[in-house]
C-alpha positions in Angstrom: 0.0 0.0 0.0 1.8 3.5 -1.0 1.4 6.3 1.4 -1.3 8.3 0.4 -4.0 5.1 0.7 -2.5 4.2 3.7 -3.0 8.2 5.6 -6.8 7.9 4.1 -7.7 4.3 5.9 -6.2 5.6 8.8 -8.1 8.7 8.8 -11.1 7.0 7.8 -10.0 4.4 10.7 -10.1 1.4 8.3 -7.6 -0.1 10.3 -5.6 -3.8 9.9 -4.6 -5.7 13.0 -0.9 -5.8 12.0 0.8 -3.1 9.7 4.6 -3.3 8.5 5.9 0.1 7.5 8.7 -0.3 5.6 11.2 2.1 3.8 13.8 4.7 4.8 12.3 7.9 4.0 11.7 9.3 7.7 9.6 11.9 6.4 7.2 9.4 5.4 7.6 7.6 8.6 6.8 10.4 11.2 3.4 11.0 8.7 2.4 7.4 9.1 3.0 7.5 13.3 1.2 11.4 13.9 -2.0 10.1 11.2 -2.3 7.0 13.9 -2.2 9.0 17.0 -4.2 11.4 15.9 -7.1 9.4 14.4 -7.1 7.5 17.5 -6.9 10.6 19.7 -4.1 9.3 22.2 -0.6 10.6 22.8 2.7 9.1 24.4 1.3 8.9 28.3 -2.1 7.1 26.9 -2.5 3.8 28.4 -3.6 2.4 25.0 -0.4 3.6 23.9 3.0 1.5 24.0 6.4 1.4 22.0 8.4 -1.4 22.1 12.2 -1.4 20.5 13.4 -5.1 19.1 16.8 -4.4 19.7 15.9 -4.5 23.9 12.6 -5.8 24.3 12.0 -9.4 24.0 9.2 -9.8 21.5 7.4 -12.0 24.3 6.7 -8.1 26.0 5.6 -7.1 22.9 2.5 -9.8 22.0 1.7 -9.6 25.9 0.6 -6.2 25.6 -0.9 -7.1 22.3 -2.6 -9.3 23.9 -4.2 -7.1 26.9 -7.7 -5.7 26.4 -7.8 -1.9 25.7 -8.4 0.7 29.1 -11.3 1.9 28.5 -11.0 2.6 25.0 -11.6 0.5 21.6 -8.1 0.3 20.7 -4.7 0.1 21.7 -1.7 1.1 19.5 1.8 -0.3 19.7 4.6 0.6 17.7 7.5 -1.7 17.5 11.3 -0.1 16.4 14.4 -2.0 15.1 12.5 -5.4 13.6 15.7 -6.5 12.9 14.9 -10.4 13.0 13.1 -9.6 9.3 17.1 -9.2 7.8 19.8 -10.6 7.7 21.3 -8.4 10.4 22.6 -9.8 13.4 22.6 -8.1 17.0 25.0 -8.9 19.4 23.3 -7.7 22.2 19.6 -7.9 22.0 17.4 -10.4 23.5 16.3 -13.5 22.3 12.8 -13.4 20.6 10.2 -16.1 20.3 9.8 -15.8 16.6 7.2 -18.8 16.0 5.1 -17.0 18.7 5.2 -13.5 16.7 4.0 -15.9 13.7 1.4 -17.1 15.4 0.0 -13.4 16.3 0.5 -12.2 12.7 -1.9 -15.6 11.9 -4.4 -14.9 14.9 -4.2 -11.3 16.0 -6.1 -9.2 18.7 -8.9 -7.3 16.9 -8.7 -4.3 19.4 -5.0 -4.1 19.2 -3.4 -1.9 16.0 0.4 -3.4 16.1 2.6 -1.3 13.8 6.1 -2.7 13.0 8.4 0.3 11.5 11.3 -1.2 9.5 13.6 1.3 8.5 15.3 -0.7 6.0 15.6 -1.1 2.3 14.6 -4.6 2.2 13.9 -7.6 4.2 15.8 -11.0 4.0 13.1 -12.7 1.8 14.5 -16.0 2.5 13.3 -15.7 6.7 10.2 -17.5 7.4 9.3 -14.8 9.4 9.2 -12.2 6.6 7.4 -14.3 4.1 4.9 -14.2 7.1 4.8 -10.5 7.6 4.2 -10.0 3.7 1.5 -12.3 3.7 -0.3 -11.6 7.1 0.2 -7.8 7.9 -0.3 -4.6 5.7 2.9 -3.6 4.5 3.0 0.5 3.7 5.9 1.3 1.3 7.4 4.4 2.8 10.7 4.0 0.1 12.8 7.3 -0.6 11.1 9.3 -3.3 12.7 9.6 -6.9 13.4 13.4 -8.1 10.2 13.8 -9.7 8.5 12.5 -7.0 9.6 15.0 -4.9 9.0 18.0 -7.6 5.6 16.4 -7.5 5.1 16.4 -4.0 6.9 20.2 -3.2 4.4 21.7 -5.6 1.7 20.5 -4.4 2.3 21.4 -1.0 2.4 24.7 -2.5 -0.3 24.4 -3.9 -2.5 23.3 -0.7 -0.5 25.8 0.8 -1.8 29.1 -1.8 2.3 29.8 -1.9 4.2 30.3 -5.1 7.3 29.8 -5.7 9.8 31.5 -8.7 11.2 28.9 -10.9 14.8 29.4 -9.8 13.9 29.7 -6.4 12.2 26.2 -6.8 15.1 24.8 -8.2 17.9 26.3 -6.1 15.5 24.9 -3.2 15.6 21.4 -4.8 19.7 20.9 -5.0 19.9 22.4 -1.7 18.0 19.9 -0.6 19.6 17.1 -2.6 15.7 16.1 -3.5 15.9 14.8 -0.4 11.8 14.4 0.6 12.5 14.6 4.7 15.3 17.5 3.5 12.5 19.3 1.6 10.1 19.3 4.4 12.3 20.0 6.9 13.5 23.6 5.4 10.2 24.0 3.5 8.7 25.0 7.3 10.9 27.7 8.0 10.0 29.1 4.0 6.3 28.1 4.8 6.6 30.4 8.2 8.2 33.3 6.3 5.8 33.6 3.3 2.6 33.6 5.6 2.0 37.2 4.2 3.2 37.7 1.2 2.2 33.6 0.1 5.5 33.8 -2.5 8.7 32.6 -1.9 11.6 34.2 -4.0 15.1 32.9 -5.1 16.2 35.4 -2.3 14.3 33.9 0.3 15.9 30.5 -0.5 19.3 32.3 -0.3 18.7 33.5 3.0 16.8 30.9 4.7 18.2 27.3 3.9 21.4 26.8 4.7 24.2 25.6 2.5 26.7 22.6 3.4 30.2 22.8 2.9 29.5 20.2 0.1 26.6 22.5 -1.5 29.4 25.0 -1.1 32.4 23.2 -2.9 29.7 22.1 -5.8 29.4 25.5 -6.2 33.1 26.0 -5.9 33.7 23.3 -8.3 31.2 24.8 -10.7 33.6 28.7 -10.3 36.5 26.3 -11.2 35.1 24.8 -14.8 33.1 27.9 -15.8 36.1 29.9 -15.3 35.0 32.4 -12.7 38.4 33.0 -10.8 36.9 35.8 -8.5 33.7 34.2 -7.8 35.9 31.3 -6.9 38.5 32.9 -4.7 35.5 34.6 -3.1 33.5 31.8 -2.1 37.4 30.0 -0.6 38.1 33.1 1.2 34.3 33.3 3.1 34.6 28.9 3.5 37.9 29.7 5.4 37.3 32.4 7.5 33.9 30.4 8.4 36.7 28.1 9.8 36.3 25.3 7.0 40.2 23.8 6.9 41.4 23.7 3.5 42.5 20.0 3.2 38.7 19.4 3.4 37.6 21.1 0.9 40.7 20.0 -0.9 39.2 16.3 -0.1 35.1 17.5 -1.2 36.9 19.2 -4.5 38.5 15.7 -5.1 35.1 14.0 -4.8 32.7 15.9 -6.8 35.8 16.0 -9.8 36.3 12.3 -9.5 32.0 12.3 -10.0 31.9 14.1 -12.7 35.2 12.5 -14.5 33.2 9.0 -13.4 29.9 10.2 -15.1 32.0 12.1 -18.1 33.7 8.1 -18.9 30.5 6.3 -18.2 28.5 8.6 -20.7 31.0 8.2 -23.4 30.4 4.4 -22.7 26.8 4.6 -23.5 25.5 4.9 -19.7 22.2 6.5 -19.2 21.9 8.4 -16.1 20.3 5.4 -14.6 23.0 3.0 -15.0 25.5 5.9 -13.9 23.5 6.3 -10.3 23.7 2.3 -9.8 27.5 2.3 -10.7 28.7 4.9 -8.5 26.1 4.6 -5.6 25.9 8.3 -5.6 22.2 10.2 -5.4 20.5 10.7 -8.4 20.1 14.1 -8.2 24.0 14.3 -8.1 24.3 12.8 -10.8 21.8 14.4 -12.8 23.8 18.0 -12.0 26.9 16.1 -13.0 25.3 14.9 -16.6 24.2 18.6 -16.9 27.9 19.9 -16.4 30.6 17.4 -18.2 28.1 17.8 -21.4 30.0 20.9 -21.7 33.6 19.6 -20.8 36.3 17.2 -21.6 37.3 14.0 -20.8 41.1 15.4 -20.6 40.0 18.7 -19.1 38.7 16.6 -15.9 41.3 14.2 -15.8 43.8 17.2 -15.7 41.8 19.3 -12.9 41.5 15.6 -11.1 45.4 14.9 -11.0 46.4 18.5 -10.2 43.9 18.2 -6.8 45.4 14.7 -6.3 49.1 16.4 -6.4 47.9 19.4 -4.4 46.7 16.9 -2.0 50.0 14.8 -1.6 51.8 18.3 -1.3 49.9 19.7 1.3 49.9 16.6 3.9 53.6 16.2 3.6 54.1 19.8 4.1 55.5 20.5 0.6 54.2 24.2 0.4 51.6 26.3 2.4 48.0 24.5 2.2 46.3 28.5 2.0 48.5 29.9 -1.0 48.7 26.2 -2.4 44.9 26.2 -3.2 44.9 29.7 -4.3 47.3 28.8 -7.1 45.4 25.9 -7.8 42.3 28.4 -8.5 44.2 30.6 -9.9 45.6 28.6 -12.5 42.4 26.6 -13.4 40.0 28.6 -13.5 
């Protein structure tokens, strides 16, 4: 069940005796725990309310609770953390859990108990009894990281509801800033949300101001001075990262690193990748990757490999005390860009 079906039944209080949320996106997770509480009306000192963490409690506390009549009240809700039995993972250090007796519930289970199991994991060990059991016997709600457009999909609309517009570039700015990262997104989105109650627009300006750049949204940035050939902007933006108390060797190190992407994504295209192929061979976000694509369409092959070794050199230089790190890099900007 995707997201959207699942916060409507629970609304509507259409509820299943056993539900598996499962997925990474935390985001998605926090919406599926407040739409529970709240349809139910309890909160974290209810005595219909319990949470339960695998990794310490034995599941034999779990299913006894499950098994206890609600005070006065038609339900009771238990979330359970950490289901770790479900992969392949192994924990040192939990407790031993009855797992035929957790089968057994998932076959039988209390009517008046709602039992919510949150796996934050990409996938279960298919192979385990005990997952094969969980896919057939409880509602699993998909709560899997959102692709780009997903998220494009799901910022506007939030606009939308919200009667906020946003300027093209400032949507887009606000979209690599936040790496298209959903729980990202809704994160800064609040603080944008809070200071467009007025005016109901948010500008490129406003996105400049109000979400905050990482030394890695930085360095792209940096990285991008270097190639277009913007020596002042470049020298700028080293200047404010250092006196902001950023060491040099690290962004020295994040240079490296987003180069060595876009020389990756540079080979693999001339290889015949699509951008889909490029994100599973590197294991880097696709939104990355996508801003990569965008920039080596315009470069060389021998252009990167050149800035790559240079950073490499610089690198070697600077940690066996060669030459000053500070003047070291400014050459290096200097000279490339």
């Amino acid at each position: 069940m995707n997201v959207q079906n699942a916060l409507q039944a629970i609304h509507d209080q259409k509820f299943q005796s056993t539900y598996l949320v499962l997925g990474t996106e935390e985001y998605l997770q926090k919406q599926i725990r407040q739409a529970f509480i709240e349809s139910l009306q309890l909160d974290v000192d209810d005595l219909n309310f319990a949470e339960f963490d695998m990794e310490e409690d034995p599941v034999d506390a779990i299913l006894d609770e499950a098994e206890s009549m609600p005070f006065f009240g038609d339900y009771r809700l238990i979330f359970v953390e950490n289901p770790f039995i479900l992969t392949a993972e192994k924990k040192a250090n939990a407790p031993e859990h009855d797992v035929e007796r957790l089968i057994s519930y998932l076959k039988n289970p209390v009517d008046s108990t709602i039992l919510v199991f949150f796996a934050e994991y990409v996938k279960l060990d298919e192979r385990k009894k005990v997952s094969k059991q969980f896919k057939k016997y409880a509602e699993v709600i998909d709560v899997e990281p959102m692709n780009e457009a997903q998220v494009r999909r799901f910022l506007q609309q939030t606009l939308d509801n919200d009667q906020i517009s946003m300027d093209r570039n400032a949507f887009e700015l606000f979209i690599r800033l936040t790496d298209a990262n959903l729980t990202k997104v809704m994160r800064e989105l609040q603080k944008l949300q809070l200071f467009a109650a007025k005016t109901k627009h948010i500008s490129q300006k406003d996105v400049e101001e109000l979400v905050p750049k990482s030394l890695e949204d930085n360095v792209f940035d940096l990285t991008n001075y270097v190639l277009q050939g913007k020596t002042a902007e470049a020298l700028q933006l080293y200047e404010d990262l250092h006196i902001q108390g950023e060491e040099t060797i690290k962004i020295n190190a994040i240079l490296i690193s987003q180069i060595r992407i876009y020389l990756q994504t540079a080979i693999l295209l001339n290889m015949g990748y699509q951008q889909g192929n490029i994100t599973r061979s590197l294991n880097v976000h696709p939104y990355r990757v996508k801003l990569a694509i965008q920039q080596v369409r315009k470069m060389n092959i021998k252009t990167l490999t050149q800035l790559y070794d240079e950073l490499i050199e610089n690198d070697y230089k600077i940690k066996t005390g060669q030459m000053d790190k500070e003047f070291l890099f400014q050459l290096f900007l200097l000279k490339t860009a």
